[in-house]
C-alpha positions, 0 to 999 in steps of 0.5 A: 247098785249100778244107780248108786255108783252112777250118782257117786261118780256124778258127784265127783265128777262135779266136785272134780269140774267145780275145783277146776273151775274155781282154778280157771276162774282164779288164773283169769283174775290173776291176769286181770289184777297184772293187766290192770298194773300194766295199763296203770304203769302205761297211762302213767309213763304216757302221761308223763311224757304228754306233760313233759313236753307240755311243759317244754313247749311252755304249756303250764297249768290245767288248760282246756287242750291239755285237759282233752289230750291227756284224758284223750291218752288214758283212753287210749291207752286203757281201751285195750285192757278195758277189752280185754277185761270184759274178755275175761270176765266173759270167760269166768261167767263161762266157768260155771259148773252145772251141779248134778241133781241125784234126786232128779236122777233118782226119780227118773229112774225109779222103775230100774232101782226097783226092779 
């Protein structure tokens, strides 16, 4: 009987640690869906600004050294998200929840169920 309530316990535990798992998970792709809106809204508002003073100081059209400068500022701004994205996205993989394995269990301890 102590065997059985054993293998109970494991199993709720595992479904315990699986929905908290699936809720870390969940919680690490909502923060990388808003960073990634921030780092958008950046390279946009840096962008921006690169080009308006491209334009004030009479660079017009897509030449070379403008090209460089704002492909230069979206990396830039972007390279800290992009870290800490992969962070993240380490820490989901990290998430996983090993899954008890009852027959294993069962097996290995089948001299003490028969008794």
């Amino acid at each position: 009987m102590g065997q059985l309530v054993s293998d109970v316990t494991k199993v709720l535990d595992y479904n315990n640690s699986k929905k908290t798992a699936e809720n870390q998970r969940q919680k690490i792709l909502a923060q990388i869906a808003a960073d990634e809106n921030i780092k958008t809204n950046l390279i946009k508002k840096a962008l921006a600004s690169q080009r308006a003073k491209f334009g004030a100081n009479g660079n017009a059209g897509n030449s070379f050294s403008e090209n460089a400068v704002l492909q230069r500022l979206r990396e830039e701004t972007a390279q800290p998200y992009d870290e800490k994205k992969q962070d993240n996205l380490e820490k989901i993989k990290k998430t996983k929840v090993k899954k008890p394995n009852i027959i294993k269990t069962w097996l290995s301890n089948i001299d003490k169920i028969a008794g």
